[in-house]
DOZA-767016 format. One record per atom (N, C-alpha, C): x, y, z. Coordinates in pm, whole numbers, padded with zeros to 5 digits, always signed. Example, Ala and Ser with C-alpha at 12.3 -4.5 7.8 and 13.67 -1.06 7.14 Angstrom:
BEGIN
+01319-00569+00780+01230-00450+00780+01320-00330+00780+01285-00225+00708+01367-00106+00714+01290+00003+00787
//
This chain:
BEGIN
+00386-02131+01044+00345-02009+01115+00211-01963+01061+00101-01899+01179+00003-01872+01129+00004-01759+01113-00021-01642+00993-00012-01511+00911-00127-01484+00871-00190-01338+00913-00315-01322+00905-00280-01177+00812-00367-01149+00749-00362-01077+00608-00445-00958+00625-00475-00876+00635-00561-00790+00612-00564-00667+00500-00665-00745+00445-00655-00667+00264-00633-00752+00253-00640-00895+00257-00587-00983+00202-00672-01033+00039-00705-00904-00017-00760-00930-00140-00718-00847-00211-00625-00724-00170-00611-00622-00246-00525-00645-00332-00463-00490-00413-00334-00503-00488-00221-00551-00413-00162-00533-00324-00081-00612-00231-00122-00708-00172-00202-00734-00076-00230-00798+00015-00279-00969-00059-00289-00933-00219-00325-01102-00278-00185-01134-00278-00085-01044-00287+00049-01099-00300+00118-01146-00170+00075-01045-00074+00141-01110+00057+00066-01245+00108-00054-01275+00076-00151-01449+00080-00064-01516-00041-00023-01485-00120+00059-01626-00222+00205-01618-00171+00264-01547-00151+00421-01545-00104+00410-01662+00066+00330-01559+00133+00334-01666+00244+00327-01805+00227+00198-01829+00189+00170-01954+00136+00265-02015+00062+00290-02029+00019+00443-01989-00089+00550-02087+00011+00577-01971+00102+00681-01974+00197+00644-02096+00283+00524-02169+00312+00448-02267+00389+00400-02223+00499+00391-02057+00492+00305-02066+00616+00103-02068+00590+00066-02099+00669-00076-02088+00733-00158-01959+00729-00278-01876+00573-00236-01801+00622-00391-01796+00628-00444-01596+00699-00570-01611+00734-00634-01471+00634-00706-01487+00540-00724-01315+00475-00900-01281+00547-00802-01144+00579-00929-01017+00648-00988-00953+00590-01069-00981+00572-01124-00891+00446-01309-00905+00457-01336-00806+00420-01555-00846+00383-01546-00960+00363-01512-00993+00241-01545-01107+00151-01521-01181+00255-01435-01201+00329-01400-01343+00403-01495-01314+00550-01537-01246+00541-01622-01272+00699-01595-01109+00816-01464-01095+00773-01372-01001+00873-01399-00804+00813-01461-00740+00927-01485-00591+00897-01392-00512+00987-01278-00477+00938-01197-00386+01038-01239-00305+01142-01337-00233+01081-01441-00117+01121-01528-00146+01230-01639-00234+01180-01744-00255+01276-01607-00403+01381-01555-00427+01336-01469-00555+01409-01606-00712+01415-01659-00686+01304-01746-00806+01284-01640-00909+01240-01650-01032+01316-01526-01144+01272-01397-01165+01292-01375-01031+01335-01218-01006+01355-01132-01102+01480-01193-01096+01578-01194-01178+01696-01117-01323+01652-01225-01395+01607-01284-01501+01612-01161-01545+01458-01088-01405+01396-01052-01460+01286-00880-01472+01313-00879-01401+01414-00744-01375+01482-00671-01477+01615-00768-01595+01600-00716-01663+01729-00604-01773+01654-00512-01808+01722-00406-01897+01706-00272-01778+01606-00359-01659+01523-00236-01611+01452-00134-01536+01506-00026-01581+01458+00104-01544+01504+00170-01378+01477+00163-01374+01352+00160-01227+01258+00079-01192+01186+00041-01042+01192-00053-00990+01102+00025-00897+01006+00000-00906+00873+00017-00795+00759-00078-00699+00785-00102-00575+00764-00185-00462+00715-00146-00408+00616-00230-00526+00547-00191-00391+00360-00342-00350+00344-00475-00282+00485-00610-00267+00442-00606-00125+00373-00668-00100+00287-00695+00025+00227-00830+00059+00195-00850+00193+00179-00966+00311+00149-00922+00367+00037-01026+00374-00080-01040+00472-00201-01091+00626-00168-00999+00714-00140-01071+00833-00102-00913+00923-00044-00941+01002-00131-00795+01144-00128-00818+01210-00039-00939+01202+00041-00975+01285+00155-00889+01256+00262-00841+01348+00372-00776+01399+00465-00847+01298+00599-00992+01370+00593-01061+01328+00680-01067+01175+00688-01155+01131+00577-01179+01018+00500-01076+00888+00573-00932+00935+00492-00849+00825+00537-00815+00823+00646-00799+00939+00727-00793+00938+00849-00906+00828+00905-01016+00867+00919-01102+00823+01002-01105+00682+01006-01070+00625+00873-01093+00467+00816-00952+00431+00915-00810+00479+00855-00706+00349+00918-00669+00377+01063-00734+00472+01139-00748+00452+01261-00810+00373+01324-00949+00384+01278-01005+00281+01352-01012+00130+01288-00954+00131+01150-00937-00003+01117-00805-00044+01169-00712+00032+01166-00555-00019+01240-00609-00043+01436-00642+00046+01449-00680+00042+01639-00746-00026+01634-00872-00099+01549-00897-00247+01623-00817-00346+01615-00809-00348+01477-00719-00443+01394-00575-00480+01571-00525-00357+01599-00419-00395+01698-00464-00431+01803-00572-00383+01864-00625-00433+02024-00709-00566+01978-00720-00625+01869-00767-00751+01923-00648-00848+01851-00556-00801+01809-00446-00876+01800-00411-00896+01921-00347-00824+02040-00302-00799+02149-00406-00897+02224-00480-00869+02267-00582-00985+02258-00610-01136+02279-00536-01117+02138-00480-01298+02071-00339-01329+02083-00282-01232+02156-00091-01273+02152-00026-01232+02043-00108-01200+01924-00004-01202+01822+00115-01115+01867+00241-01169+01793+00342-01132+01892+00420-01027+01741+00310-01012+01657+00391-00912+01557+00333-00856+01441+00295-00719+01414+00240-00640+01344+00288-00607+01262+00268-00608+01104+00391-00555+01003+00269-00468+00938+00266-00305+00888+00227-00199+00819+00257-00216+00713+00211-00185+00627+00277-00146+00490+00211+00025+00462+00329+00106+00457+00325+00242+00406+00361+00308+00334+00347+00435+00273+00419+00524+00188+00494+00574+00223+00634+00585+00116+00774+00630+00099+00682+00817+00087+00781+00893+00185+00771+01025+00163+00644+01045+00278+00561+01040+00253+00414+01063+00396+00454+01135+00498+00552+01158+00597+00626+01272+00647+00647+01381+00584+00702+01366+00441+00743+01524+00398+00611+01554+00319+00497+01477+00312+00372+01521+00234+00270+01489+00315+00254+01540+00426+00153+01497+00527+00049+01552+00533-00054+01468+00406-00155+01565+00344-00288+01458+00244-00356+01525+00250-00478+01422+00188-00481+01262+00198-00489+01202+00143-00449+01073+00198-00368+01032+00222-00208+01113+00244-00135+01087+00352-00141+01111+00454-00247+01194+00501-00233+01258+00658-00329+01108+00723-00392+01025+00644-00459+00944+00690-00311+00830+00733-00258+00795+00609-00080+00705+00630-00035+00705+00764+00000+00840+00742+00072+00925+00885+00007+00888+00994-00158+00907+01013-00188+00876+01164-00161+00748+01136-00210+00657+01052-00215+00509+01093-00076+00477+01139+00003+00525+01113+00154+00472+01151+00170+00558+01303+00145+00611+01336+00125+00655+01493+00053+00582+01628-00073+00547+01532-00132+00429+01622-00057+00306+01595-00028+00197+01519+00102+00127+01516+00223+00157+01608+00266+00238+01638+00399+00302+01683+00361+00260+01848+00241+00327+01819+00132+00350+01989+00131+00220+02063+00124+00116+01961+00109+00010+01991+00198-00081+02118+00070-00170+02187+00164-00281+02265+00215-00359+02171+00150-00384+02126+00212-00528+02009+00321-00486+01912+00416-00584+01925+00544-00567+01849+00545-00536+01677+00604-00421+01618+00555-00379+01564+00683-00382+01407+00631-00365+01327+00746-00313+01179+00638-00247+01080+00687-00117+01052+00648-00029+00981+00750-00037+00858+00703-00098+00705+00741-00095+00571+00690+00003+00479+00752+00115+00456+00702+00238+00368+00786+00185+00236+00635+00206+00161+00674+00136-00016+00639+00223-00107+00672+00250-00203+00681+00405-00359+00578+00330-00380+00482+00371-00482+00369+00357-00575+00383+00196-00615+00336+00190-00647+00324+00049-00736+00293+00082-00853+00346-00017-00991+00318-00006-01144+00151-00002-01144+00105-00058-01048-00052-00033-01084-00101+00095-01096-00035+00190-01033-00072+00281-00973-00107+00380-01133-00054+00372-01281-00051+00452-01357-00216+00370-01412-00274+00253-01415-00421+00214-01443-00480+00274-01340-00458+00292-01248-00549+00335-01089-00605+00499-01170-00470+00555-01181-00493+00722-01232-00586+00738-01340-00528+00617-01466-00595+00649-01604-00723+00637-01554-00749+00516-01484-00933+00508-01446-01014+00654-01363-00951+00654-01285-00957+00747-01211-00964+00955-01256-00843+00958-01287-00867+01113-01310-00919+01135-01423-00964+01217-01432-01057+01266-01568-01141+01373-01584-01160+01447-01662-01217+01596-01674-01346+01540-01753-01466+01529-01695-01563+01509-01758-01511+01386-01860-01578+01323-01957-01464+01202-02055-01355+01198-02067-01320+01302-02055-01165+01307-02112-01046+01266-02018-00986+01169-02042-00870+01091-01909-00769+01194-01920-00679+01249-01832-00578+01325-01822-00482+01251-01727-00371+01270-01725-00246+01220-01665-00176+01322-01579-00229+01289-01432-00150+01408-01364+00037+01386-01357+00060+01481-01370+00197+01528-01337+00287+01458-01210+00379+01430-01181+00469+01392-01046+00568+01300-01095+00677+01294-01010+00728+01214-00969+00766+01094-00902+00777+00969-00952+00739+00847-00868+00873+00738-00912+00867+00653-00835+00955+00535-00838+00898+00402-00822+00837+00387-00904+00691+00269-00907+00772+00114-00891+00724+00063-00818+00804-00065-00753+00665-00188-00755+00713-00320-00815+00620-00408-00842+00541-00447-00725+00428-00449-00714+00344-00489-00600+00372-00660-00569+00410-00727-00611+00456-00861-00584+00557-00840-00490+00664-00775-00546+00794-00772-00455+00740-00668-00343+00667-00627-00339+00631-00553-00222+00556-00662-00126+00501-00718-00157+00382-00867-00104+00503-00983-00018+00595-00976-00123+00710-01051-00096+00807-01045+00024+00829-00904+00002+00909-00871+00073+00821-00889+00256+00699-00792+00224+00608-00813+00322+00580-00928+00412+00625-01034+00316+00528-01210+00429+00685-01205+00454+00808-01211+00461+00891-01243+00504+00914-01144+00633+00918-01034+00614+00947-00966+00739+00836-00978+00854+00707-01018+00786+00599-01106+00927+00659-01194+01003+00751-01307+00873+00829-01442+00970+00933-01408+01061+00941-01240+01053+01053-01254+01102+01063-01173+01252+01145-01147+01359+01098-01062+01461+01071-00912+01413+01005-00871+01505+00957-00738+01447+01115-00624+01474+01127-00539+01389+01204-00456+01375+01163-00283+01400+01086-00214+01441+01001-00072+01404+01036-00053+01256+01122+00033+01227+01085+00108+01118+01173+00016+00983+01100-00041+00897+01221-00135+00829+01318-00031+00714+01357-00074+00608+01396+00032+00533+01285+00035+00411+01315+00164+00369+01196+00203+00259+01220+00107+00179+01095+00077+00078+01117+00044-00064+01065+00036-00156+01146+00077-00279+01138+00146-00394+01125+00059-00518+01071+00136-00611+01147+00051-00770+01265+00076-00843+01275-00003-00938+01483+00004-00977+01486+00177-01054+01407+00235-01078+01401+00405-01149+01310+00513-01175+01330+00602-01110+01271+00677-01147+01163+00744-01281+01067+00744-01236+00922+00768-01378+00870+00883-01324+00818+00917-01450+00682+01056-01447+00545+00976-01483+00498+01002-01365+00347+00944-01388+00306+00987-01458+00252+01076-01534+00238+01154-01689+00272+01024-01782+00411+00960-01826+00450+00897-01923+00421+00763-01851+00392+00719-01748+00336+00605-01675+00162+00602-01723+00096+00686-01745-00027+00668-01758-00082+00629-01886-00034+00752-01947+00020+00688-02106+00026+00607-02224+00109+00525-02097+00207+00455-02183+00111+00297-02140+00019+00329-02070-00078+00242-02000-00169+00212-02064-00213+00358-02104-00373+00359-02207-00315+00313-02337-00196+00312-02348-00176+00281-02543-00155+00124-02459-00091+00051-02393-00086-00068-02403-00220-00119-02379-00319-00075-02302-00454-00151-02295-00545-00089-02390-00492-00052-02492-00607-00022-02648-00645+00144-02636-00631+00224-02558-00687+00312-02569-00652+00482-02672-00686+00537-02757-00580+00600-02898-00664+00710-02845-00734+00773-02745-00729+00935-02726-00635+01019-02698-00662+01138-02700-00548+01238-02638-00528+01250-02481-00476+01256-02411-00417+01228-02269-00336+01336-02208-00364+01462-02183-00322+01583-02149-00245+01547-02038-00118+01603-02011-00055+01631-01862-00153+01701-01790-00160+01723-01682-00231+01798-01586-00166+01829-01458-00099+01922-01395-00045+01940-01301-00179+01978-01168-00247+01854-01098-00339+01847-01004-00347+01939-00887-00427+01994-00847-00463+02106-00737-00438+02015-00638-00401+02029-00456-00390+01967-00379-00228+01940-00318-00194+01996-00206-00069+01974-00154-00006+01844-00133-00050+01728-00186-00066+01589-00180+00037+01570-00374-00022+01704-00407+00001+01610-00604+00142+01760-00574+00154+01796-00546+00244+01909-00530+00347+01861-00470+00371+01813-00335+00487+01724-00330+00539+01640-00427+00415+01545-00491+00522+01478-00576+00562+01515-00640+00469+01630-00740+00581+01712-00826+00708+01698-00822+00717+01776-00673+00863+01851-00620+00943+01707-00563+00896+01551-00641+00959+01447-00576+01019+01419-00437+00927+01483-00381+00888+01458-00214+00845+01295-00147+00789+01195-00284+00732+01089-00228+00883+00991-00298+00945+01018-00349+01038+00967-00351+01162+00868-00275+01229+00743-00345+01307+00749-00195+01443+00791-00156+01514+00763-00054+01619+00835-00026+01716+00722-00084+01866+00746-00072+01975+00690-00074+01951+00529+00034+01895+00566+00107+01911+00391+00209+01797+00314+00149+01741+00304+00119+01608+00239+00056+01655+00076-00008+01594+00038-00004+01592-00108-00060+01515-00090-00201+01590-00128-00302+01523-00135-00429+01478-00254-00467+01375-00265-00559+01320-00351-00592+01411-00419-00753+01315-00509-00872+01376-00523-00986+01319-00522-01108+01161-00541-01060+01124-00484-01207+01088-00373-01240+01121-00337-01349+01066-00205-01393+00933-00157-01419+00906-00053-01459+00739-00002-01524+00743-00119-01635+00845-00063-01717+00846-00142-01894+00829-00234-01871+00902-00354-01772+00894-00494-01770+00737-00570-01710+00713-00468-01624+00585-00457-01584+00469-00441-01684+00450-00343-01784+00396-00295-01830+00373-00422-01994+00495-00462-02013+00502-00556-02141+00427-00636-02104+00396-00742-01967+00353-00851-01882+00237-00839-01897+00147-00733-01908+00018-00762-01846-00073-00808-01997-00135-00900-01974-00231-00961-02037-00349-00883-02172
//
């Protein structure tokens, strides 16, 4: 089967290109690097003929409202009308667990993209997934008060980006379903002690303040809003097991 990737370079999306492959299918990654611009739809065409299923694991760096909005609309709405196009006969999303009850900064961007999906002719499966273990290096790099790294506050259920990749190329092979079930990691964490526990394993001996973040986006999780429910599909590795692994 031919499986076309988009993001197929990212934190997920390298995983959903080795699982497939993996699995023996054929696959195709969308991405700059490879030729393919969601946006302008430079390549996209031409990169989408013969494929059967597409992943969308594409992503934008940017907490903005607007921002993400503007990006996975029009990268999902081409991305789908020139699938449709090409026949592909099946669209698989990958989304965030909670994005309904936190429909806000770069979830309000989630949220539309999963509307245009929904919108869609082309047969469709929407996979909403918790954070990934990456997600506590993403923060340490990321938030920071002038030098100083701080660890915002929330609630999360950080689930390995492999088994998310994994899970992902299989439900491409498979007929499309709409909404699949959420999924999670095997327990509950405080990104606070996720960030942490990050900077002491990759060398780093400063002080690392909690910070409870401004923004109705870091406020849900607080209040473990991005969390998942009782039906959810869990994953199996942990932060720790995760966290011992890395190089």
């Amino acid at each position: 089967m031919r499986i076309a990737v988009a993001g197929g370079t990212g934190v997920v999306g390298a995983h959903v290109v080795e699982a497939a492959r993996r699995d023996g299918h054929d696959v195709t990654v969308l991405s700059r690097g490879h030729g393919v611009d969601l946006v302008t739809e430079d390549g996209l065409a031409a990169a989408l003929d013969g494929v059967e299923a597409v992943v969308d694991t594409a992503n934008v760096t940017s907490l903005s409202a607007r921002t993400s909005t503007g990006f996975f609309t029009a990268a999902t709405g081409n991305l789908l009308r020139e699938a449709a196009r090409a026949g592909v006969g099946h669209l698989v999303l990958l989304s965030i667990v909670g994005i309904d009850r936190i429909p806000y900064d770069y979830y309000a961007g989630k949220l539309a993209q999963e509307r245009v999906v929904e919108r869609s002719d082309v047969p469709w499966t929407i996979m909403r997934a918790t954070q990934f273990h990456e997600f506590a290096g993403q923060m340490f790099a990321r938030a920071k008060a002038g030098p100083l790294h701080i660890a915002p506050r929330a609630r999360v259920q950080p689930v390995a980006a492999a088994e998310v990749g994994a899970r992902l190329a299989r439900i491409a092979a498979s007929p499309a379903q709409g909404r699949s079930e959420d999924f999670g990691g095997p327990r509950e964490e405080r990104l606070e002690d996720m960030v942490r526990a990050y900077a002491q394993r990759t060398g780093h001996r400063g002080w690392i303040p909690a910070v409870s973040l401004p923004g109705a986006q870091m406020k849900g999780m607080r209040t473990g809003l991005a969390l998942p429910g009782p039906d959810a599909v869990l994953g199996r590795q942990t932060f720790a097991e995760w966290l011992a692994a890395l190089g």
